[in-house]
VODOVEX-634424 format. One record per residue (C-alpha): residue in three letters; x, y, z. Coordinates in steps of 0.02 Angstrom, whole numbers, padded with zeros to 5 digits, always signed. Each point is the difference from the previous one (the first is absolute). Example, Ala and Ser with C-alpha at 12.3 -4.5 7.8 and 13.67 -1.06 7.14 Angstrom:
// residues 2
Ala+00615-00225+00390Ser+00069+00172-00033
This chain:
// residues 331
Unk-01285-05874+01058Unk-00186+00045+00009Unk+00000+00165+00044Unk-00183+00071+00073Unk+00072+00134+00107Unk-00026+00161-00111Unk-00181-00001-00048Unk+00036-00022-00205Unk-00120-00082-00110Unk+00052-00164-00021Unk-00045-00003-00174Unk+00133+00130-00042Unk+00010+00148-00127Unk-00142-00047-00133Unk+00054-00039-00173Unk-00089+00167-00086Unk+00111+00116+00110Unk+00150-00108-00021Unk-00006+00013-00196Unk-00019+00196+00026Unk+00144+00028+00136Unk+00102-00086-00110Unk-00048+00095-00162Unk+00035+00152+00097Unk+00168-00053+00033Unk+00030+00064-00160Unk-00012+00193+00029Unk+00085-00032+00183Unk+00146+00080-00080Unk-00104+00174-00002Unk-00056+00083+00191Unk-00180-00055+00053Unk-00171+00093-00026Unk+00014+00092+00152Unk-00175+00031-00008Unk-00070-00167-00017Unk-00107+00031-00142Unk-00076-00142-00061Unk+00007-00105+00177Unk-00108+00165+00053Unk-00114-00012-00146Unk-00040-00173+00030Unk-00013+00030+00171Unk-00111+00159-00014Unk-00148-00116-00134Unk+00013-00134+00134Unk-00031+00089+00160Unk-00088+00156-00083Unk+00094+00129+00084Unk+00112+00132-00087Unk+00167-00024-00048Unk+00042+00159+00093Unk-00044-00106+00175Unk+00132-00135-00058Unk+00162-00007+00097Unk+00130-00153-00063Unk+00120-00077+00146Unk+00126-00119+00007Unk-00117-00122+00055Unk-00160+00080+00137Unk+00150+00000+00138Unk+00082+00154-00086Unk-00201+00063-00014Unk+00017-00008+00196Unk+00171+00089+00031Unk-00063+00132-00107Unk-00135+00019+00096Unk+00075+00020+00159Unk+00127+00136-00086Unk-00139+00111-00065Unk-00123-00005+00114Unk+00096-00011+00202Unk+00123+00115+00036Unk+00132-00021+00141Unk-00077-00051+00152Unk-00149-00002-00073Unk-00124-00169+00055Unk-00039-00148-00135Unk-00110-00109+00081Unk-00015-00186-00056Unk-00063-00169+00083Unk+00100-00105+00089Unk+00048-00156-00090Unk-00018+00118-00159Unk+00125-00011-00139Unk+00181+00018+00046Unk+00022+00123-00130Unk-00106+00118+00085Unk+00112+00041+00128Unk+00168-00003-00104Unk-00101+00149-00100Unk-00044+00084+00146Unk+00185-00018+00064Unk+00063+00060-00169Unk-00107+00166+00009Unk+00070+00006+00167Unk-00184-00002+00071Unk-00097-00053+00153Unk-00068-00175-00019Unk-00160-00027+00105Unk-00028-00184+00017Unk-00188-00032+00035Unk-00017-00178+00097Unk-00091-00132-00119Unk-00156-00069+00049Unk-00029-00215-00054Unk+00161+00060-00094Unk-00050+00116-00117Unk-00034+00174-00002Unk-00105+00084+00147Unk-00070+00158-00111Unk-00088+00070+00140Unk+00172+00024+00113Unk+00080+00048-00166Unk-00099+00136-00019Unk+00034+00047+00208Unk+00153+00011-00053Unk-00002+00114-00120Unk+00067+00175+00078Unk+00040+00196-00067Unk+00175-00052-00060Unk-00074-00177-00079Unk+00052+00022-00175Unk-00047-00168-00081Unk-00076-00174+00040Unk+00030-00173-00076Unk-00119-00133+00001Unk+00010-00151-00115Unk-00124-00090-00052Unk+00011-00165-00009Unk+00168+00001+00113Unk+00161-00074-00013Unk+00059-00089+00103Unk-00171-00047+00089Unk-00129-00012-00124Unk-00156+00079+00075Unk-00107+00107-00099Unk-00096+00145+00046Unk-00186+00025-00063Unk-00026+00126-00117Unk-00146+00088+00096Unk+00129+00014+00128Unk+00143+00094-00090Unk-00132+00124-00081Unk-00035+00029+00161Unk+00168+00028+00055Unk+00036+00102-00137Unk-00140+00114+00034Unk+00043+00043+00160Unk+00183+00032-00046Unk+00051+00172+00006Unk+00046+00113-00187Unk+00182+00030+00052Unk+00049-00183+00037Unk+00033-00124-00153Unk-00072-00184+00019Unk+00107-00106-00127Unk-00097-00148-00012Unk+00110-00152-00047Unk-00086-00119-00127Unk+00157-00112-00050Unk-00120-00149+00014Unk-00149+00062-00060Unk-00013-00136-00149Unk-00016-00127+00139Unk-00162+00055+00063Unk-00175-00092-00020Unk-00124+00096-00110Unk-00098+00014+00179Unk+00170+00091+00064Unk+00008+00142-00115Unk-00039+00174+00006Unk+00018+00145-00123Unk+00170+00069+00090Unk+00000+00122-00192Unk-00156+00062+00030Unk+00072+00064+00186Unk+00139+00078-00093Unk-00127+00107-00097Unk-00079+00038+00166Unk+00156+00034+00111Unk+00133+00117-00042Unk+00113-00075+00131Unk-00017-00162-00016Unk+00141-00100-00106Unk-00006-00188-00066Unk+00155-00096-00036Unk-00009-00162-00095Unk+00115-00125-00061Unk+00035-00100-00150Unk+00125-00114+00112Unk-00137-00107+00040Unk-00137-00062-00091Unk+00089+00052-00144Unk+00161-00093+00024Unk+00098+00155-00042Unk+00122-00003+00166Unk+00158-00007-00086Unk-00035+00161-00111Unk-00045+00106+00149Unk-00164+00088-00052Unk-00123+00081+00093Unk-00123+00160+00004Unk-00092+00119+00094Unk-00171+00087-00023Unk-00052+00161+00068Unk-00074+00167-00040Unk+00113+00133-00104Unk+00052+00090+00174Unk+00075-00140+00069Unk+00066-00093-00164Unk+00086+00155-00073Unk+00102+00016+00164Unk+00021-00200-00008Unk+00083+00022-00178Unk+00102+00140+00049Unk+00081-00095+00119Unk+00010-00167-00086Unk+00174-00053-00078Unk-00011+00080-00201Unk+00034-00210-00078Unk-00049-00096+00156Unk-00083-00144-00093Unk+00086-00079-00169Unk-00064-00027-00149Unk-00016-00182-00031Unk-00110+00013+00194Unk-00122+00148-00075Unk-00019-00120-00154Unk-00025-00175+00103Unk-00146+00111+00129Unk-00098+00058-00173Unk+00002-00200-00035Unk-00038-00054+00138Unk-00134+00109+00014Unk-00104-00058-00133Unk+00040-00178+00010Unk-00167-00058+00102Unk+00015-00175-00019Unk+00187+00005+00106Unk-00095+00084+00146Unk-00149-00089-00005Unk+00104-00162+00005Unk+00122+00084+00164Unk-00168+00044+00089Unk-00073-00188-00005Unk+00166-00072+00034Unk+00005+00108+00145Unk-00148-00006+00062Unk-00004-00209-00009Unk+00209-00004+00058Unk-00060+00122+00155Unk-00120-00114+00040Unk+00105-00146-00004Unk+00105+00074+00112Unk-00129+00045+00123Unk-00091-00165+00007Unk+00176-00101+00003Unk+00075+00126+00148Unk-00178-00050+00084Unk+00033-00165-00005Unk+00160+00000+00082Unk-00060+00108+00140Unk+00089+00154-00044Unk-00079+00175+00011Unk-00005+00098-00143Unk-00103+00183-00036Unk-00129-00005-00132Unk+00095+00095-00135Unk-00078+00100-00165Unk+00192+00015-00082Unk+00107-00153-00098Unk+00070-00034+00170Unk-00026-00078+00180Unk+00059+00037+00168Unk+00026-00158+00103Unk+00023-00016+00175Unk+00142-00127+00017Unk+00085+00023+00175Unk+00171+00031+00000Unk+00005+00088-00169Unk+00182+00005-00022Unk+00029-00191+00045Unk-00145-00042-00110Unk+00054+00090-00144Unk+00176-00061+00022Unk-00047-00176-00034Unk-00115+00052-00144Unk+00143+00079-00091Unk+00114-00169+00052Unk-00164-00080-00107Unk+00022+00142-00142Unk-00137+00091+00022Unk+00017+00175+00042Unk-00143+00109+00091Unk+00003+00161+00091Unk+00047+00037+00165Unk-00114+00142+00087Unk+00126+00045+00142Unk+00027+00182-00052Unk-00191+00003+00001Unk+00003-00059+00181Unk-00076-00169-00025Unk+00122-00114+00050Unk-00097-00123-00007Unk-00080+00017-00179Unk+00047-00046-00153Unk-00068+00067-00169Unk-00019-00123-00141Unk-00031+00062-00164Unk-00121-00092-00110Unk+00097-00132-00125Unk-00051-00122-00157Unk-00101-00130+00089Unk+00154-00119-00005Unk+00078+00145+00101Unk-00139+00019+00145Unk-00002-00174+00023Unk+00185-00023-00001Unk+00001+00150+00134Unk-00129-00086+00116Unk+00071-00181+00006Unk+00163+00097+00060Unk-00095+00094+00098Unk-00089-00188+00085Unk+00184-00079+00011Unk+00108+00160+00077Unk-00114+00109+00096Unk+00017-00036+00192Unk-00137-00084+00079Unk-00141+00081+00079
């Protein structure tokens, strides 16, 4: 089975933090660091922040439930784009708060309506950037100036769990907006371009305020040890996400240009992934399976019609795309 639905790096967990998750097996016998130490060491050299402004999670989804518990009380409003990540509304759910769902615009986020939407009860807002499951990408420019016109009392987590992916031209010093913003929060992942899914391994970056009340409310041993040893690892090994980036980057656009050529839609995407417009999304991704190759259906996203395809080996895009030109229904 070729499996492409889950947006994992198809190169897997890189050798460096294999050899360390496994050497830490051999204190697994003792309770974690609870703190994170040396994962928030390394992290603290390589983004220059504090260690203080460090929050671990079990992976950046547990980053985003915690946000919704501190910051939104309930019935208070969390506002967050349409076609945003599912896990924004579960977290809003859990805190038993008021999800505001702001209508996309070309399918990704409209920050002008966002910020409409933002009332006196609005407690926090969600944007990602790039998104999942869509793939657009919002200018820099344009979230400073979103950010700017955000009010003190409401959080802004801004979700960077594909981050890695982005084109030199993309980026944007999202640390430097932490120094400038007390309320503004950035969760990242090392699920991705780091290959760590499996371990479950993410963190958050924010002001004291906001990280101290983060901590207190984060689960005392919520990531292992052999994951904390794996992220310092991974970290440092530059050469395993220089080689993810230009796999990416070449694998996306084999995707793109091959989904071109057989007349399907797809939306210009920044992440390891692609959303494909495919017809009967269900039927179509029926018959890939029955061809053993999994993708993702985007039905709880309301996009019937949609499939997401994450980025593969190139033996794996093209393998996806000639199932694609045999089982997808005429058009």
């Amino acid at each position: 089975m070729i499996v492409l639905a889950n947006n994992e790096n198809p190169l897997g967990m890189p050798e460096s933090a294999r050899r360390a998750a496994a050497a830490a097996l051999q204190g697994a016998g003792n309770y974690p660091d609870s703190n994170g130490t040396a994962l928030k060491h390394a992290l603290a050299a390589r983004l220059d922040v504090p260690m203080e402004w460090l929050t671990l999670g079990s992976g950046s989804s547990e980053i985003l439930t915690l946000a919704a518990q501190v910051c939104a009380k309930p019935g208070e409003a969390v506002v967050y784009s349409q076609y945003g990540f599912v896990v924004y509304g579960q977290a809003a759910a859990h805190a038993h708060a008021r999800s505001i769902v702001v209508p996309a615009h070309d399918f990704g986020h409209d920050l002008a309506a966002m910020r409409a939407a933002i009332g006196p009860d609005t407690r926090l807002v969600f944007v990602a950037n790039p998104n999942n499951p869509t793939g657009t990408f919002l200018e820099g420019e344009a979230l400073l100036d979103f950010l700017q016109s955000v009010p003190p009392e409401v959080t802004v987590l801004l979700d960077e769990a594909y981050t890695e992916y982005l084109a030199p031209g993309q980026r944007y010093d999202s640390m430097g907006w932490v120094r400038r913003f007390p309320n503004l929060l950035v969760a990242r992942t090392f699920s991705k371009a780091y290959g760590l899914a499996g371990l479950r391994i993410g963190y958050g970056v924010s002001q004291p305020a906001l990280t101290a009340r983060l901590n207190a409310q984060r689960p005392r041993y919520n990531v292992g040890t052999p994951a904390q040893a794996a992220a310092v690892a991974a970290l440092a090994d530059e050469a395993f996400l220089a080689r993810s980036y230009q796999l990416n980057a070449a694998g996306r656009a084999q995707l793109a240009n091959g989904l071109h050529e057989l007349r399907l839609a797809s939306i210009p995407s920044s992440g390891n992934f692609l959303m494909a417009q495919v017809g009967e999304g269900r039927t179509v991704h029926a018959r890939l399976l029955a061809a053993g190759i999994e993708v993702s259906l985007l039905d709880n996203y309301g996009l019937p019609h949609w499939l997401r395809i994450t980025v593969g080996l190139p033996e794996q895009n093209a393998a996806v795309l000639a199932a694609l030109r045999d089982h997808a229904p005429a058009r």
